[in-house]
C-alpha positions as CSV (number, residue, x, y, z in Angstrom):
1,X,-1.0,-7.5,55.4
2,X,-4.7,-7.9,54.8
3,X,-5.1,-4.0,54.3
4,X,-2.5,-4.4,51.8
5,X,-4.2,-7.6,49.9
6,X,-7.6,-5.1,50.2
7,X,-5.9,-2.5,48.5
8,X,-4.2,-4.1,45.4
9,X,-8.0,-5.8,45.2
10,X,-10.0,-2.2,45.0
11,X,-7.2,-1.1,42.6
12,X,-7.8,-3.9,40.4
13,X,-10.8,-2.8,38.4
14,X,-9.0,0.6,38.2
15,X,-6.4,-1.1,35.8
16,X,-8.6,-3.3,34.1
17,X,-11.4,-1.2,33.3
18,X,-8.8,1.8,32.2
19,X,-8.0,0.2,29.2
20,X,-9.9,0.1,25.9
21,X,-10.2,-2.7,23.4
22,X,-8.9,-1.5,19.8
23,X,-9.9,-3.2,16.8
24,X,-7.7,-3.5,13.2
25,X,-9.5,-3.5,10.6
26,X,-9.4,-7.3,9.1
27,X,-11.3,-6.9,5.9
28,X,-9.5,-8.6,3.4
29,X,-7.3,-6.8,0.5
30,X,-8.1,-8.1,-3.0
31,X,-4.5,-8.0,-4.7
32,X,-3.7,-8.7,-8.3
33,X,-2.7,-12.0,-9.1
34,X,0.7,-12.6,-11.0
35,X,1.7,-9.0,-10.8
36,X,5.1,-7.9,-11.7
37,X,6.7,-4.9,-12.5
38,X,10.0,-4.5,-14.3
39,X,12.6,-3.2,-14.4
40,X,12.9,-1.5,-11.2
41,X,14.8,0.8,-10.7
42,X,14.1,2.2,-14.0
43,X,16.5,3.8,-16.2
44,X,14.4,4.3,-19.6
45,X,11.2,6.3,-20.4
46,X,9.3,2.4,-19.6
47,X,8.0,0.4,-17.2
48,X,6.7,-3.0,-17.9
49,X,3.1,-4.3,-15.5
50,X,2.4,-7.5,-16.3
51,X,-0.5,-9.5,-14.3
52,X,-2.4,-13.2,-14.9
53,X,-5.8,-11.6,-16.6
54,X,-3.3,-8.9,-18.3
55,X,-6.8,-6.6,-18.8
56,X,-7.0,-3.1,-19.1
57,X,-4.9,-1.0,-15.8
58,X,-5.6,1.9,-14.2
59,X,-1.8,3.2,-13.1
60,X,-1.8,6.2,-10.5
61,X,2.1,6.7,-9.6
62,X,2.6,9.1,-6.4
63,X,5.4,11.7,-5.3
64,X,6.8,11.1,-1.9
65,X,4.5,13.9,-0.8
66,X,1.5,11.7,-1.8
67,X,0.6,14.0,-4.6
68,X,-0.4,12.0,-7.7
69,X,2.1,12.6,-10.9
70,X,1.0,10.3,-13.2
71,X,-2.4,8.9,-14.2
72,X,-3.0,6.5,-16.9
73,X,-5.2,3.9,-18.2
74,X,-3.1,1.2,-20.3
75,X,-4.2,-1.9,-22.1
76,X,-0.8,-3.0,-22.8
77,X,2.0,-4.0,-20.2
78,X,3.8,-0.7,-21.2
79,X,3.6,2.4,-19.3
80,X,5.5,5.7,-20.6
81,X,7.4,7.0,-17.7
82,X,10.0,9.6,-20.0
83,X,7.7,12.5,-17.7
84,X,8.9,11.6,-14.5
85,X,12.0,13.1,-12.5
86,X,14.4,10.7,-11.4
87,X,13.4,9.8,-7.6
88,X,11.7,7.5,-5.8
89,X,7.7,7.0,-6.4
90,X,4.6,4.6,-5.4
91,X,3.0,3.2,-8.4
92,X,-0.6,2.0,-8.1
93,X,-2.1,-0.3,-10.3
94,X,-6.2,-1.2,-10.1
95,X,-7.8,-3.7,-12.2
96,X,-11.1,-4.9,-11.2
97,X,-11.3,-3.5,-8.0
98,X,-8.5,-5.6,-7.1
99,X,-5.5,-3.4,-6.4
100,X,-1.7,-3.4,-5.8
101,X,0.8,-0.7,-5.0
102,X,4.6,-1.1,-5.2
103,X,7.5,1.3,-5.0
104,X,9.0,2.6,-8.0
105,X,12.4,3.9,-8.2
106,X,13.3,6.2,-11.1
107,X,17.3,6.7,-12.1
């Protein structure tokens, strides 16, 4: 029984030392206050992107593949969409270094 107790013992730093310590990264995200989006799903050549400070936006909107089909810089809360398929998309909108990205869903 004492061999046994001597065994699980030596073994023990084995198990501990075996694994690694990973860390996340916990930097925190500046997101746009007051954002909205509307309407989604969209059925017309416009999208709406309203936030508080309503300042001027950088929009990127991605494919599904993560190519980028749409870049513009609005300073109104209307973004012409009427060259965009019908499918689904991830709009990113950047003001200030601050962004936020939401999924868009053309019909």
């Amino acid at each position: 029984m004492k061999n046994l107790y001597l065994v699980i013992l030596m073994a023990l730093p084995l198990f501990t030392f075996g694994q690694e310590l990973v860390t996340v990264n916990t930097q925190q995200v500046s997101e746009l206050q007051g954002f909205k989006m509307y309407p989604n799903p969209a059925y017309g050549d416009e999208i709406y992107i309203t936030t508080s400070s309503n300042g001027t936006k950088n929009v990127k909107i991605f494919d599904v593949f993560g190519d980028v089909v749409l870049t513009e810089r609005i300073s109104t809360n209307t973004l012409n969409i009427s060259r965009l398929l019908p499918g689904v998309y991830v709009l990113q909108v950047t003001i200030q270094e601050k962004t936020m990205t939401r999924k868009l869903v053309i019909k």
